[in-house]
C-alpha positions as CSV (number, residue, x, y, z in Angstrom):
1,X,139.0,89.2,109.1
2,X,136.5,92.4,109.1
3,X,132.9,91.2,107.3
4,X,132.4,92.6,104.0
5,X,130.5,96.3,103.9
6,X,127.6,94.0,101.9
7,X,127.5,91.4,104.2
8,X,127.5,93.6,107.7
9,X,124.8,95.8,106.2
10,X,122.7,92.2,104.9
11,X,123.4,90.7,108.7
12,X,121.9,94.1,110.1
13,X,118.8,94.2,107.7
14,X,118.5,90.4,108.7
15,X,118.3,91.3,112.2
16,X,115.8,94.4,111.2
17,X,114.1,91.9,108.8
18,X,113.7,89.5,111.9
19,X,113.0,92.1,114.3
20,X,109.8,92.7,112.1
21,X,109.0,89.3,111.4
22,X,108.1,85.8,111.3
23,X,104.7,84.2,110.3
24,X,105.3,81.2,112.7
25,X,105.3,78.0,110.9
26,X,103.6,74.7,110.7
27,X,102.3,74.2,115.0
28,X,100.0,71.6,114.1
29,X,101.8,68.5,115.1
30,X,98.8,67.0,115.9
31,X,97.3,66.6,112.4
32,X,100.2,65.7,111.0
33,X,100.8,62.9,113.5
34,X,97.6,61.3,113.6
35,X,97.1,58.3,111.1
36,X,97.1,58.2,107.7
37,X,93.0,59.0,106.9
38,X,91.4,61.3,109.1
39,X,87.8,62.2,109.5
40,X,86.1,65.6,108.1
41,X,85.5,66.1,112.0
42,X,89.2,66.0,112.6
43,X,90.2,67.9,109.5
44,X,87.4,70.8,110.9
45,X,89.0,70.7,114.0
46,X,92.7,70.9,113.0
47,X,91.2,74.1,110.6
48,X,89.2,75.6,113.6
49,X,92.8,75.2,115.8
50,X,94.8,76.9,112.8
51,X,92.0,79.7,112.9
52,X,92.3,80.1,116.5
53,X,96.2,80.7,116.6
54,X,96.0,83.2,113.7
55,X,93.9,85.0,116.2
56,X,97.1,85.7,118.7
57,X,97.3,88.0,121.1
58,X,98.6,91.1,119.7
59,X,100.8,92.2,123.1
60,X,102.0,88.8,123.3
61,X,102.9,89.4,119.3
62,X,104.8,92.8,120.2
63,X,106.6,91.3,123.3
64,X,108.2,88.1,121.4
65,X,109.0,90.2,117.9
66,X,110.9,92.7,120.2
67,X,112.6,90.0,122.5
68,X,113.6,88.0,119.7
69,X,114.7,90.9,117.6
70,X,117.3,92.0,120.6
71,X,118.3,88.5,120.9
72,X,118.8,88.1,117.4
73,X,121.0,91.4,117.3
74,X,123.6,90.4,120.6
75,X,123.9,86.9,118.6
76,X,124.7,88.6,115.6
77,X,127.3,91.0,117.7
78,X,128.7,88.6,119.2
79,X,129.9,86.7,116.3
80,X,131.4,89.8,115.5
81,X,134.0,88.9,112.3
82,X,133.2,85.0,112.1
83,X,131.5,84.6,108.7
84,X,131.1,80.9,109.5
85,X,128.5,81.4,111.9
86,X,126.6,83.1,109.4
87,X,124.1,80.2,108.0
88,X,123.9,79.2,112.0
89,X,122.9,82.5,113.0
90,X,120.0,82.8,110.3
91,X,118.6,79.3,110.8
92,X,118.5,80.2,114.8
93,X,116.7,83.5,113.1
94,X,114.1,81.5,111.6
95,X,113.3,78.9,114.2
96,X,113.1,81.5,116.9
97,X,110.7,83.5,114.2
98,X,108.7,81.2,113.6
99,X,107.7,80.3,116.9
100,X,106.4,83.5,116.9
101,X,102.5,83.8,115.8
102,X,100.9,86.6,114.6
103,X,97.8,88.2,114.9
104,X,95.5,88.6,112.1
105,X,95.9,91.9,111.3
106,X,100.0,91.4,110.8
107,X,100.0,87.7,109.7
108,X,99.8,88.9,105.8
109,X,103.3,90.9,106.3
110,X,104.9,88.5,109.0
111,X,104.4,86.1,106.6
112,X,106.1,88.0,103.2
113,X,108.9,88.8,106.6
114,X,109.5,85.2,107.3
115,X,109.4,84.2,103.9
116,X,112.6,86.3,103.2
117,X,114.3,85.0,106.0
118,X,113.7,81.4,105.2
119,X,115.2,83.1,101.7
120,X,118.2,84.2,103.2
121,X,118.8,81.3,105.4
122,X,118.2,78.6,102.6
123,X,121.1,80.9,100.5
124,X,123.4,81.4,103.6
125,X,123.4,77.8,104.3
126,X,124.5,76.8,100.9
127,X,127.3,79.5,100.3
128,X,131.2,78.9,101.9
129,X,131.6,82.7,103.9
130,X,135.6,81.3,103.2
131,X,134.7,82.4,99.4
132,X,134.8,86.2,98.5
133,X,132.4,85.3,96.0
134,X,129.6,84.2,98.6
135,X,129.3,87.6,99.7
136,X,128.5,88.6,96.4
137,X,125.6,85.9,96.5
138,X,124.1,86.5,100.0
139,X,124.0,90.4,99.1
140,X,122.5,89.7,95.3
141,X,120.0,87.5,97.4
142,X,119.1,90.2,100.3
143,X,118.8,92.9,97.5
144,X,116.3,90.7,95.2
145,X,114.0,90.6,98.2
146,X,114.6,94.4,99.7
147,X,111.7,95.6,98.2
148,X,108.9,93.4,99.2
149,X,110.5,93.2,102.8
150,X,110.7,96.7,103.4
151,X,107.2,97.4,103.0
152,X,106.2,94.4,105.1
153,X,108.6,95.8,107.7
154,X,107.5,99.2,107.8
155,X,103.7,97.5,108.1
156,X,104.8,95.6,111.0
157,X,107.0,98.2,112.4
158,X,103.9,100.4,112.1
159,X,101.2,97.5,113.9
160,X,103.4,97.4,116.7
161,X,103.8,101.0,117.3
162,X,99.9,101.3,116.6
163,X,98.2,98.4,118.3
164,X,101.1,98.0,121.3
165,X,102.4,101.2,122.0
166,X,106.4,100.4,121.3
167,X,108.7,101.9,119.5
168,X,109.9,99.0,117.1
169,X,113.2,100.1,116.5
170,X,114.0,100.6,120.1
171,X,111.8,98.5,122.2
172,X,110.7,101.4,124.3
173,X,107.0,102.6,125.4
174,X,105.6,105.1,122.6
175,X,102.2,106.6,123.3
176,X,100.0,104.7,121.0
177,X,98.7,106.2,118.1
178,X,95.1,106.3,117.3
């Protein structure tokens, strides 16, 4: 069975989508596992942390987006025609995304990035790819939230060409622009 037009074209702006994305989720185990009061020192500290890794190392940023994006796009190839792997794939997306933490300057667009795929994950998990009609759904889905994650992905696209010097479509050295 050959994937739907709609569905190939929504895997592939997945795999863009997570190419340029990811906000990184929730990294603070500690808070959340420390008893159940905590002290205004402790919250200030846990705030302080959560400051400090929204300052991430923008090279480190360019060099995991990029990775992860080519990972994410052989996984995606290699399922080739299985539609079953679909809900799989994207939740792999968004845990491998989210591990991934932003600087500053990109945080804002990574986040609206993630957000979508979280989107598209939470629909793909709940459709049968069996169903005809769950193409219909994921594409309805990955259309209602085009718009806000284009322009996030052409702001990340454009941070990592700016501030690291690669091409984000290819992965290859660009001369940084100024």
């Amino acid at each position: 069975m050959r994937l739907p037009t709609a569905l190939t074209s929504g895997v592939s702006a997945a795999a863009a989508l997570v190419l340029l994305t990811a906000c990184g989720g929730s990294d603070s185990e500690d808070s959340s596992a420390s008893g159940s009061s905590s002290s205004p020192a402790e919250a200030s500290a846990a705030q302080t942390s959560a400051a400090e890794e929204s300052a991430a190392d923008p090279q480190e940023f360019c060099q995991q987006t990029i990775e992860a994006g080519r990972d994410l796009d052989a996984t995606f190839s290699a399922a080739g025609t299985d539609t079953s792997q679909v809900p799989q794939l994207l939740e792999a997306a968004v845990s491998r995304f989210d591990a991934i933490t932003p600087p500053a300057a990109a945080a804002d667009d990574w986040s609206t990035l993630t957000g979508g795929l979280h989107e598209l994950s939470d629909t793909a998990a709940g459709l049968d790819f069996t169903d005809p009609n769950a193409f219909t759904t994921f594409s309805q889905k990955l259309s209602e939230l085009s718009g806000p994650l284009n322009t996030a992905q052409q702001n990340v696209g454009e941070y990592i060409r700016t501030e690291c010097g690669i091409d984000p479509g290819t992965g290859e050295t660009v001369a940084p622009s100024s």
